[in-house]
C-alpha positions as CSV (number, residue, x, y, z in Angstrom):
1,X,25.4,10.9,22.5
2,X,28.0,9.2,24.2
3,X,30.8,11.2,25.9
4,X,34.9,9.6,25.8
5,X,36.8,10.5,28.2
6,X,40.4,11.0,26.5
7,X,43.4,11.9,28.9
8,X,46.6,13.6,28.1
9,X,48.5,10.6,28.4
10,X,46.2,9.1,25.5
11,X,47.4,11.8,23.4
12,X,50.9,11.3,23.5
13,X,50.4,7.3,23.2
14,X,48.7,8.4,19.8
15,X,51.2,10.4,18.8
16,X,53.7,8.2,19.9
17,X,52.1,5.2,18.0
18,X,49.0,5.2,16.6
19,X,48.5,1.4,16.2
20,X,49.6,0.9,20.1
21,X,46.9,3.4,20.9
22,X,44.4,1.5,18.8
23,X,45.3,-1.7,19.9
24,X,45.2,-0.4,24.0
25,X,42.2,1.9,23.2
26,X,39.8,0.1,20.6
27,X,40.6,-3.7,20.2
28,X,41.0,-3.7,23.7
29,X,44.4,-5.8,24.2
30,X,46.5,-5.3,27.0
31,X,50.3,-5.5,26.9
32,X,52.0,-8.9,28.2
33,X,55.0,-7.4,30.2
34,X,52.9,-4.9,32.6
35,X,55.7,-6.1,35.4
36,X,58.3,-4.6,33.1
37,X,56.2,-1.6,32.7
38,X,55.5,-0.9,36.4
39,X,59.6,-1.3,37.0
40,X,60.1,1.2,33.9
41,X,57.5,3.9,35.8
42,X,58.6,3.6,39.0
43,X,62.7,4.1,37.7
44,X,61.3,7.1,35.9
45,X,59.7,8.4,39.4
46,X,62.8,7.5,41.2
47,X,64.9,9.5,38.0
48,X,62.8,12.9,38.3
49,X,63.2,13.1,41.8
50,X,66.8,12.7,41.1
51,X,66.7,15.6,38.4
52,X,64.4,17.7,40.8
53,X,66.8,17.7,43.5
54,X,69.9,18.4,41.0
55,X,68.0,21.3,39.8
56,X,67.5,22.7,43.5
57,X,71.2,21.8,44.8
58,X,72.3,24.1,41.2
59,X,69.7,27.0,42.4
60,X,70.9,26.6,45.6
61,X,74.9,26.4,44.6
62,X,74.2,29.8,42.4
63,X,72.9,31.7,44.8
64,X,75.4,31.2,47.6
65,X,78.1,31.8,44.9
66,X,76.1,35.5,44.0
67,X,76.4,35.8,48.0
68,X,80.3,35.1,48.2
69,X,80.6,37.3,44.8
70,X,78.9,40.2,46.3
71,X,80.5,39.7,49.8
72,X,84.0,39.9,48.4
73,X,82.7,43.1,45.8
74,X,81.4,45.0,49.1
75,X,84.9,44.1,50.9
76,X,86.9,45.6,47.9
77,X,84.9,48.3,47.7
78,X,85.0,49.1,51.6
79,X,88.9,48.5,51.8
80,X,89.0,51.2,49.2
């Protein structure tokens, strides 16, 4: 018996398209523009660490707002 290896990213190029899958996977052809596709993955990189970093300058911009917030709520409150 003969074990295949399948990986995630398999998966979702079956479910994506079943006939690219078969075509990558089984017939064995390879796509023509691989320079195209190497630019579109590395953008992609470049893209999530630009949505990474948003997401942590957002966390970040909340929690010094929950600071100033409770700052200000302990002034009032100790004016009083």
């Amino acid at each position: 018996m003969s074990e295949t290896l399948v990986r995630v990213s398999e998966i979702a190029d079956y479910a994506y398209c079943r006939r690219s899958w078969w075509l990558r996977r089984v017939a064995g052809y390879r796509p023509a523009n691989t320079r195209a596709l190497q630019h579109g993955t590395i953008f992609h990189r470049q893209h999530g660490t630009v949505v990474r970093r948003a997401v942590w300058g957002r966390r970040i911009a909340l929690a010094l707002f929950f600071v100033v917030v409770a700052i200000f709520a302990y002034w009032l409150v100790g004016s009083a």
